[in-house]
matplotlib code that plots the C-alpha trace (Angstrom):
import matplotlib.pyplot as plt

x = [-9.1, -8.3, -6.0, -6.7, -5.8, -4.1, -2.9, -0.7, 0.0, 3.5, 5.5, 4.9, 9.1, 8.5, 5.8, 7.4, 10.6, 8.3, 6.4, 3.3, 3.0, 1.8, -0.3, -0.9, -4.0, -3.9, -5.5, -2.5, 0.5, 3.2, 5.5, 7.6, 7.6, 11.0, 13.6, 17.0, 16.4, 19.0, 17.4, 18.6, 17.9, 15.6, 12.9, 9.8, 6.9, 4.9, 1.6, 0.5, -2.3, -0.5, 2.4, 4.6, 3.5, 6.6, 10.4, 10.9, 9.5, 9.4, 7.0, 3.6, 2.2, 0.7, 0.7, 2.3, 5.8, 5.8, 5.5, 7.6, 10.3, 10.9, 13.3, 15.4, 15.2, 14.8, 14.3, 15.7, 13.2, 10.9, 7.9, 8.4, 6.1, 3.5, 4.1, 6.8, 8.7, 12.5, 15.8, 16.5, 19.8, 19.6, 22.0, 20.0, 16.4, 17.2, 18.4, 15.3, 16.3, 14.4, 12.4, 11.5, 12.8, 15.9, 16.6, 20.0, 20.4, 23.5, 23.7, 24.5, 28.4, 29.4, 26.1, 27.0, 25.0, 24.5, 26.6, 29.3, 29.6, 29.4, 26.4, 26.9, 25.8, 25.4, 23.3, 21.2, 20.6, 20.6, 17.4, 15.6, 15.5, 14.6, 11.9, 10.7, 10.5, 8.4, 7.0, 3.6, 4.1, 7.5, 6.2, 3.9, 7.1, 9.1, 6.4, 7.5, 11.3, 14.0, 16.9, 18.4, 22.5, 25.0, 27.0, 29.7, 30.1, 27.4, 25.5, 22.5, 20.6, 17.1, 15.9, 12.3, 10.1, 7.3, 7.3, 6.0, 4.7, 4.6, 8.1, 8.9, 6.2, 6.1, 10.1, 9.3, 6.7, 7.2, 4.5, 6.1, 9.1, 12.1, 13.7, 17.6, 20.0, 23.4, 23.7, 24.9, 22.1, 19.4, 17.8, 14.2, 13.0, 15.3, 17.4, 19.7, 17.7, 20.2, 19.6, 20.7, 18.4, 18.3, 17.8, 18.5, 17.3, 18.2, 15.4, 12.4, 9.8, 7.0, 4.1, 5.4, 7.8, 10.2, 13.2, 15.6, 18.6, 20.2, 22.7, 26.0, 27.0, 23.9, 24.8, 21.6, 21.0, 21.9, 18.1, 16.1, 13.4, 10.3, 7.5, 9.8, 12.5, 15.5, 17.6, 16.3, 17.8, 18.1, 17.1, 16.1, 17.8, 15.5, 12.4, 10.1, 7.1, 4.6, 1.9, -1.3, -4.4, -7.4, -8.2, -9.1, -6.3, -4.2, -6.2, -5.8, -2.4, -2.3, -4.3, -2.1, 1.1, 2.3, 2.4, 4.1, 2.3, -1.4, -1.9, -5.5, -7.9, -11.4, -13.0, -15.2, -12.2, -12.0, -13.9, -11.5, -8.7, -10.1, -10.9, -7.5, -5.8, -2.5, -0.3, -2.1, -2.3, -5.3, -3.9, -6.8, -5.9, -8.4, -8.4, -6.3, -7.4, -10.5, -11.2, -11.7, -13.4, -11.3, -13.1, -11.3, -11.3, -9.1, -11.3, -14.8, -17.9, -17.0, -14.8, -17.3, -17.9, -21.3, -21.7, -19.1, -21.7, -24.6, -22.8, -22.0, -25.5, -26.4, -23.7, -24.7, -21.6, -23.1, -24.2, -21.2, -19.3, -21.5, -21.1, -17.3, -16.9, -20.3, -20.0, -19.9, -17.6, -15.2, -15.9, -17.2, -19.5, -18.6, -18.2, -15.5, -12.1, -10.7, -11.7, -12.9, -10.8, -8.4, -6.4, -7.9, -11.4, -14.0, -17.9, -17.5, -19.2, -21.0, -24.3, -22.8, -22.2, -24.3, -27.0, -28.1, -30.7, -31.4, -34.1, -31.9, -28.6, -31.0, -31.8, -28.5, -27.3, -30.1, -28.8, -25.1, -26.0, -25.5, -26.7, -26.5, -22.8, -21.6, -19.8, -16.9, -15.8, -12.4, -11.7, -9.9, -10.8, -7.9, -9.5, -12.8, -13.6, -13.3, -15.3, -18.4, -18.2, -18.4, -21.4, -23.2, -21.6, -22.8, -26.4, -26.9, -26.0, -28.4, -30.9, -30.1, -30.5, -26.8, -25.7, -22.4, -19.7, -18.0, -14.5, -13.3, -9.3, -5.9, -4.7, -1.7, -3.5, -5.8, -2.6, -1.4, -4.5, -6.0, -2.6, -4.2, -7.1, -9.0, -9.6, -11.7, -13.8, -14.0, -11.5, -11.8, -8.9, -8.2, -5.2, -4.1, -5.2, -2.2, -1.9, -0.4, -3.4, -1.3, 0.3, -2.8, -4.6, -2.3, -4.7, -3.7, -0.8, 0.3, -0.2, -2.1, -4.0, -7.7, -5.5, -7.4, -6.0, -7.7, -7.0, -9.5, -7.5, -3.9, -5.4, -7.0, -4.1, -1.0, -2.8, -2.9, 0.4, 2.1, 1.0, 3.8, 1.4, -1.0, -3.5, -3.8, -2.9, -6.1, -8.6, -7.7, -8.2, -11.8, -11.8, -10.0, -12.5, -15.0, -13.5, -13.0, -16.8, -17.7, -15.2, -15.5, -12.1, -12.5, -14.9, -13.8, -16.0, -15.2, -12.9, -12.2, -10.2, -7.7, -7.3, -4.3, -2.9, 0.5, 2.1, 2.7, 6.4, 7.3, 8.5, 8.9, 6.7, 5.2, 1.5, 1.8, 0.2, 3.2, 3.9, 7.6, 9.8, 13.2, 13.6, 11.4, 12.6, 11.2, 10.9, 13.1]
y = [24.7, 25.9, 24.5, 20.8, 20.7, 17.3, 18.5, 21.6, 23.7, 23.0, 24.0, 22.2, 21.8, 20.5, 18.0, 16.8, 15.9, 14.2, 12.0, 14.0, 13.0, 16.2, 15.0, 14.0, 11.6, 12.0, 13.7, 15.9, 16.2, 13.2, 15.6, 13.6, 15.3, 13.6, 15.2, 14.8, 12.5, 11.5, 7.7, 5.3, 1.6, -1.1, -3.3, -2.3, -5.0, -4.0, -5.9, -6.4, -7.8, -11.4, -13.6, -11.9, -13.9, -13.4, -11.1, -10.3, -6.9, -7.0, -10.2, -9.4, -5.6, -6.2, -3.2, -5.5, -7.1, -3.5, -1.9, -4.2, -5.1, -1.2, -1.5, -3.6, -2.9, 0.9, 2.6, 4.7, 7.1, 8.1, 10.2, 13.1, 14.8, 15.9, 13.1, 14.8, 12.4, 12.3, 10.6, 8.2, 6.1, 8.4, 10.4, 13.8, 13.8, 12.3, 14.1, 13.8, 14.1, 17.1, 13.9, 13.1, 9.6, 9.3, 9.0, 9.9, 8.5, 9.0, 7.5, 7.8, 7.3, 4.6, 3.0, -0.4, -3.6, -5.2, -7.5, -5.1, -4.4, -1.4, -0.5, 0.1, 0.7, -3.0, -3.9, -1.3, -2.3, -6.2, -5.2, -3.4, -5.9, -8.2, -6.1, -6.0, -9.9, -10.5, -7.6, -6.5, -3.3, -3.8, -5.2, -2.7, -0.2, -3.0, -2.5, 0.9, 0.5, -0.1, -0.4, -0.2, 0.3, 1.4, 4.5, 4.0, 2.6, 5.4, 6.4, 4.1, 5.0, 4.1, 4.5, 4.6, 3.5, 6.7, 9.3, 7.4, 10.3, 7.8, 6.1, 7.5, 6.9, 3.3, 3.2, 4.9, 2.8, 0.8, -2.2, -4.0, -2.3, -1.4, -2.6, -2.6, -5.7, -6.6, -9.0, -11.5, -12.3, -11.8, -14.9, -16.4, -17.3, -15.0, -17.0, -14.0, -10.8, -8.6, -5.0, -1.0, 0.0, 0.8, -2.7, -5.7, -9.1, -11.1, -13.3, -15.0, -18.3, -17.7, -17.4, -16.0, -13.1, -11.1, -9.7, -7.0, -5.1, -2.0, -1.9, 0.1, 0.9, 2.3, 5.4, 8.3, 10.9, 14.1, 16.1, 16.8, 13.5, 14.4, 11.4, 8.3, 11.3, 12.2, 10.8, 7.6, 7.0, 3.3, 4.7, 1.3, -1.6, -4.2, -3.8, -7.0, -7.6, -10.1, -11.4, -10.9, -11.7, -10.9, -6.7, -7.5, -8.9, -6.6, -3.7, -5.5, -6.0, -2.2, -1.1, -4.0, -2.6, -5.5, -4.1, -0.4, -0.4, -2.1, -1.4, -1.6, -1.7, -1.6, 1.2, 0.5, 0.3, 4.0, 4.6, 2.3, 4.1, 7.1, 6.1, 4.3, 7.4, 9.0, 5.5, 4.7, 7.2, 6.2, 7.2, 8.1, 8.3, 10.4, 8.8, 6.7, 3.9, 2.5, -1.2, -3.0, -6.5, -8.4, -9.8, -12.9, -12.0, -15.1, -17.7, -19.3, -18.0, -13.9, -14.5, -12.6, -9.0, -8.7, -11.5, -8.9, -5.8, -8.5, -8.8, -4.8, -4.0, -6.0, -4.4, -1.6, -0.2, 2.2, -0.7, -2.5, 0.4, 0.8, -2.7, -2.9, 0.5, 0.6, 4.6, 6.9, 9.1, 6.4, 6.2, 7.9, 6.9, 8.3, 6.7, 8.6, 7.5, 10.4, 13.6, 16.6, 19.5, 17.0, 16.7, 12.9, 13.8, 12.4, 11.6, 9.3, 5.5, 7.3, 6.0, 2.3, 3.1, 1.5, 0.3, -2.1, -3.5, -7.2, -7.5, -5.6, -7.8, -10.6, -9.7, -8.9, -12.2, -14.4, -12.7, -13.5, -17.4, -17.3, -21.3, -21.3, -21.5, -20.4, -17.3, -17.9, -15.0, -15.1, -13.5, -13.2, -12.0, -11.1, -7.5, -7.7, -5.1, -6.9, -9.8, -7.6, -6.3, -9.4, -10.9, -8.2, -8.3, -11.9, -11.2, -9.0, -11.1, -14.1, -11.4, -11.1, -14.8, -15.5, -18.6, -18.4, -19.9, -17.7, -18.8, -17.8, -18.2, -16.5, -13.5, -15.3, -18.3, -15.5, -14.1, -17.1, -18.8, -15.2, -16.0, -19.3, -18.1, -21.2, -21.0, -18.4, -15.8, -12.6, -11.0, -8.7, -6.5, -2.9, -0.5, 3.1, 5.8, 7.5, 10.7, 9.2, 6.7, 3.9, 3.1, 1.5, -0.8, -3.3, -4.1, -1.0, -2.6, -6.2, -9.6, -9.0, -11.2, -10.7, -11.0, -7.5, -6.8, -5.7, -3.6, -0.8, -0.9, -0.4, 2.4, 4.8, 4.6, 4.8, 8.1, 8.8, 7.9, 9.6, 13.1, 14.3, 18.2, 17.6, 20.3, 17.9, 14.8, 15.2, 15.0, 11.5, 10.0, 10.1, 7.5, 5.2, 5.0, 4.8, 2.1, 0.1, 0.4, -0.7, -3.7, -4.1, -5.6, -4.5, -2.1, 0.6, 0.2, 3.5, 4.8, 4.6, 6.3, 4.3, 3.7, 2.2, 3.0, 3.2, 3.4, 6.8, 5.6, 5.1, 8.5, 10.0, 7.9, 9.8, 8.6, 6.7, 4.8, 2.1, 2.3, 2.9, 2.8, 4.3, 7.8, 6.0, 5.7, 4.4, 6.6, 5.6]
z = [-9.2, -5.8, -3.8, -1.9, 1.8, 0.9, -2.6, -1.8, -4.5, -6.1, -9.0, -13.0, -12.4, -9.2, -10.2, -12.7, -10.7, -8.0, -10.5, -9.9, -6.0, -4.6, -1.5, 2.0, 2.7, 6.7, 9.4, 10.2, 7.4, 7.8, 9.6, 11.9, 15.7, 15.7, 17.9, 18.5, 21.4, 22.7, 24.8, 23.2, 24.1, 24.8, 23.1, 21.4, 21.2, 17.9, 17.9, 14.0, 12.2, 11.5, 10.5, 7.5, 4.5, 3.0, 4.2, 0.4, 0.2, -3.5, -4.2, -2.2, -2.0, 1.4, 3.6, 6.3, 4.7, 3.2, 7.0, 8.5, 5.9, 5.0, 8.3, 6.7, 3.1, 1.5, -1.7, -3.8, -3.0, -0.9, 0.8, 3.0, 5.3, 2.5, 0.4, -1.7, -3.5, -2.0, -2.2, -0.2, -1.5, -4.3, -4.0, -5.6, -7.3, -10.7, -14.0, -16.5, -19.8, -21.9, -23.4, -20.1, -21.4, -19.6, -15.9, -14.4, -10.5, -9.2, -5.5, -2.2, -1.4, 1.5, 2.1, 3.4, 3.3, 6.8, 5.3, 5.5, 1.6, 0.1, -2.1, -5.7, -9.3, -10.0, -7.0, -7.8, -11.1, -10.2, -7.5, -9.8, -12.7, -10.1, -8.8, -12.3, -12.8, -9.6, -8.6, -9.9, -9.4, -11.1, -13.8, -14.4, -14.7, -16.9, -19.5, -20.5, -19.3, -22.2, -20.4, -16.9, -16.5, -14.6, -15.8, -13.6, -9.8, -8.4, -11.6, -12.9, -15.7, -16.7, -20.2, -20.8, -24.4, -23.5, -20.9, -17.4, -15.1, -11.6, -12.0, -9.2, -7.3, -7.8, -6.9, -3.6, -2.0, 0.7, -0.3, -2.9, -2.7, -5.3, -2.0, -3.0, -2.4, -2.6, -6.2, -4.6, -2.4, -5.3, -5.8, -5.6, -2.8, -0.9, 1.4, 2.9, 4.4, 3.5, 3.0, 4.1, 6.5, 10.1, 11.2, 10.6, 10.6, 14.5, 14.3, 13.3, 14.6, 12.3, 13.9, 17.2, 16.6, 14.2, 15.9, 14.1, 16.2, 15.1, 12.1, 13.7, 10.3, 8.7, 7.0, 7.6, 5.4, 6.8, 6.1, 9.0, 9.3, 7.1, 6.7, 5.3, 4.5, 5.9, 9.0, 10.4, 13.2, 15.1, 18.9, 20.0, 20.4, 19.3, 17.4, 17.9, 15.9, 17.2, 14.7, 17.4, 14.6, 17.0, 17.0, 20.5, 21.7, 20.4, 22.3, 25.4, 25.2, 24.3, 27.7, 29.9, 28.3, 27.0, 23.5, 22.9, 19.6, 18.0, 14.5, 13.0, 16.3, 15.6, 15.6, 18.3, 20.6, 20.6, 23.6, 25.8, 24.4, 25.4, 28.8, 29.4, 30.9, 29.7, 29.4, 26.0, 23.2, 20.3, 16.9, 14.4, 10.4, 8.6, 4.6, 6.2, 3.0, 0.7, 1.0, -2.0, -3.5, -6.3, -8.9, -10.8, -14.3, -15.9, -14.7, -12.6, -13.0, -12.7, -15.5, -17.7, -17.5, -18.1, -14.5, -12.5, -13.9, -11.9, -9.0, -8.6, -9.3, -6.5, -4.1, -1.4, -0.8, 1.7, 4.0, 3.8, 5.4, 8.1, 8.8, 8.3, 10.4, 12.4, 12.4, 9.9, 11.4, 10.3, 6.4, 3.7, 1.3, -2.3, -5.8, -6.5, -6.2, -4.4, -2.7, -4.1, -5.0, -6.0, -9.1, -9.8, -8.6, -10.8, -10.7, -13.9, -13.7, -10.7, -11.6, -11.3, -7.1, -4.5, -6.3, -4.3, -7.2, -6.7, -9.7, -12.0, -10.7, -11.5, -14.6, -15.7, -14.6, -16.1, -20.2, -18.8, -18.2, -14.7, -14.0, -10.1, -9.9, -6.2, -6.3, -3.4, -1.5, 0.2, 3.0, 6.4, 10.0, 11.0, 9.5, 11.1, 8.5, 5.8, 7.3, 8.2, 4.6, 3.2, 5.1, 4.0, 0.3, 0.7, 1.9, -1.0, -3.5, -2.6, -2.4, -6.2, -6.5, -6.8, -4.3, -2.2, -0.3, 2.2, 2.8, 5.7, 6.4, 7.6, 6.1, 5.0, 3.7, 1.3, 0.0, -1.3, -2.3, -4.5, -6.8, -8.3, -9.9, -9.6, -6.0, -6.0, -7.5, -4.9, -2.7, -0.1, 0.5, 1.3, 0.3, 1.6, -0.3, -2.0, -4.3, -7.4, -8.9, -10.6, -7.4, -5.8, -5.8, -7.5, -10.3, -12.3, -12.8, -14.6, -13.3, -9.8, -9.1, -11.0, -13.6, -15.4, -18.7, -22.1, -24.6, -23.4, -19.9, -21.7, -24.1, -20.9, -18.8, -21.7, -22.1, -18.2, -17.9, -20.3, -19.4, -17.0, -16.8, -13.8, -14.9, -18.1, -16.4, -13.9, -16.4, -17.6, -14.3, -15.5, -18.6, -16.2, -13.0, -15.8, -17.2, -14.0, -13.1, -16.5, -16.7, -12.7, -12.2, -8.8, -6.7, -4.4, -1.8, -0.3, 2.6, 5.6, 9.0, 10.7, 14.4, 16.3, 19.2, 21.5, 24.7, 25.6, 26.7, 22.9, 22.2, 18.7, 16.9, 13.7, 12.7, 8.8, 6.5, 6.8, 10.5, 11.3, 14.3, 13.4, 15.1, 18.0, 21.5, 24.6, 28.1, 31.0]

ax = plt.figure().add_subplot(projection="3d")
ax.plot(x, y, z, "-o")
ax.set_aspect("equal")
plt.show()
């Protein structure tokens, strides 16, 4: 297989190390342009897609707690410029055990806390076992973990039951995050925001602003900046991050200058941007992610697979781009999960893609029982994507002769609600696309909500899983996207480019999947 612009070739040592996580999913490689500027000072407005639902980056894997919280909180690893896995309070890449069982991590010296306390062994094992108990991507990793100790003040050691080829993958990413904590503060809900990053927590009125200042005492890694990698540098002041739900208002605010950053515009805003002269830069992600629709497999009427295989028979994925996107320069239309000339690439289960067949849904819902129960989608506007997917998600499922009920709420409001599975049957949500499988979407894993687990799922990816040889690991990909479109615990509806946009006065800034502002700094 030749060589994948976004899958550069690398080393079997070297992929073994990184967990696998060979890739960049970008227009342009997640190289920072970071210099060593030396402006330092002033106030950033960052205008996001809502109110955090949560400041605990461990309990919800929503892009946004994960974008704004990794400020505060970090890993011990994490992505460089071409999605390389590096450390981060790690001191070195860890020391695999020729089982590939054991994991030596031996960390960084003289991190402090923002509480002025300096990180050790213990809080690092404290964090993760937390991350393990509420985390669903932590839980997915608890399943194959044996133990977790510290080997001294600056040595932790992580003892597997089976070789685990994304552990870490899943410790590096910012949604969800293995964020680390001092012990002390560990507790459920968080009460004290206390972590090593950057910046750290000033301020917060829900629903109006989030305000964090620079830590004076956070200790940088000494590696030129590289993605998420390498000195991060607190140039600003003050980063503020004001929940702004309406796309258009936050592309207003963008060409008035009120906001030095908008994340997530609609696409159709691209012309303005473009005509707004040099003050405001447009930021266009190519596979910047894939959206996705949740199907509740615990309970109400989708509970049954044979009424989920209806419903996807009924779906025209292709349409519901073009409404979600409204060009197709912005999204592609494929059933497989990712790009050719990938490792993962696979046409399996492609048969089961936008079929868009009412009389065969109909059919296939009429031997499953189906007795006119409303199907109830869930879904926010606050991505107007997600919205215009679902009307037309909607449309062709009474076409089908299915009835629904479109709820409509906040973004906040759908992530709590999807964790009781009685409020609703269908989700719509969407994830970045990443090189390593198992760390989106969420569902791979244990406990997300959908609740998808069977015996057939666990078989198909302990097999994937345990493979740490990417020429042999690719392959397996196969069984499991076959799998998902013949349980359908979600659809991958396909994917799509990102557009934001910023001031051309913040400096520095490095285009992401989780947007981040360290390194940043704003023109004088």
């Amino acid at each position: 297989m030749n060589a994948h612009p976004l899958f550069p070739q690398m080393t079997r040592r070297r992929l073994l190390v990184s967990a696998l996580l060979v890739a960049g999913c970008m227009s342009l490689p997640l190289e920072s342009v970071y210099a060593q500027a030396s402006v330092r000072g002033g106030s950033a407005n960052l205008a996001m897609i809502g109110e955090l639902q949560s400041m605990d980056p461990m309990t919800t894997p929503t892009d946004l707690v994960g974008t704004v919280m990794q400020h505060v909180y970090e890993p011990l690893y994490t992505f460089d410029g071409q999605w390389n896995i590096q450390p981060m309070l790690a001191d070195t890449m860890p020391a695999i055990s020729a089982d590939g069982k054991t994991y030596t991590i031996a960390l960084r010296q003289g991190v402090k806390f923002h509480n002025g306390k300096d990180m050790s062994a213990d809080d690092v094992v404290a964090s993760l076992k937390r991350w393990m108990a509420v985390s669903a991507r932590g839980k997915a990793v608890g399943q194959v973990v044996t133990s977790i100790a510290a080997q001294g003040p600056l040595t932790v050691e992580i003892q597997l039951k089976t070789i685990y080829a994304p552990l870490l993958a899943h410790l590096a990413m910012p949604s969800g995050m293995a964020g680390i904590m001092p012990k002390e503060a560990i507790a459920t809900p968080l009460t004290d925001i206390v972590g090593t990053g950057p910046y750290k927590l000033k301020e917060r009125k829900p629903d109006q602003y989030t305000v964090f200042v620079r830590f004076d005492e956070y200790a940088a890694r000494s590696e030129p900046a590289s993605g998420y990698a390498g000195k991060r540098e607190a140039l600003l002041d003050e980063l503020r991050f004001v929940p702004v739900p309406n796309a258009t208002t936050r592309l207003e605010g963008a060409l008035a200058g009120q906001f030095h950053y908008a994340d997530l515009l609609q696409v159709e805003s691209m012309g303005r941007l473009e005509k707004a002269g040099p003050a405001v830069v447009p930021i266009l992600t190519q596979n910047f992610g894939f959206p996705y629709i949740v199907f509740n497999t615990k309970e109400g009427v989708l509970a049954s697979q044979p009424m989920r295989q209806a419903v996807q028979t009924a779906m025209g994925e292709a349409e519901m781009l073009m409404a979600g996107f409204g060009d197709p320069r912005f999204f592609t239309a494929e059933p497989n999960f990712f790009p050719k000339d990938t490792p993962f690439y696979s046409d399996a289960g492609a048969a089961l893609y936008n079929q868009k067949n009412p009389k065969l849904s109909k059919e296939q819902a009429g031997k499953a029982g189906y007795k006119d129960e409303p199907v109830r989608i869930m879904v926010s506007r606050q991505y107007e994507f997600h919205y215009n997917m679902a009307l037309v998600m909607a449309e062709h499922l009474k076409r089908a002769g299915f009835k629904t009920d479109l709820m409509v709420v906040d973004w906040a409001t759908l992530v709590q609600r999807r964790n009781d599975p009685k409020l609703w049957d269908i989700y719509v949500t969407h994830s970045g696309l990443f090189p390593e499988p198992m760390l989106s979407p969420p569902q791979l894993g244990e406990g997300a909500p959908g609740w998808w687990e069977t015996d057939t799922k666990k078989a198909v990816l302990a097999a994937f899983n345990s493979e740490p040889d990417v020429a042999k690991r690719g392959p397996l990909w196969g069984p499991v996207q076959e799998l998902v479109y013949q349980e359908v615990p979600f659809v991958e509806v396909g994917r799509f480019n990102g557009l934001s946009a910023r001031s051309a006065k913040l400096q520095g800034y490095t285009p992401a999947t989780w947007p981040f502002f360290w390194n940043t700094s704003l023109a004088q």
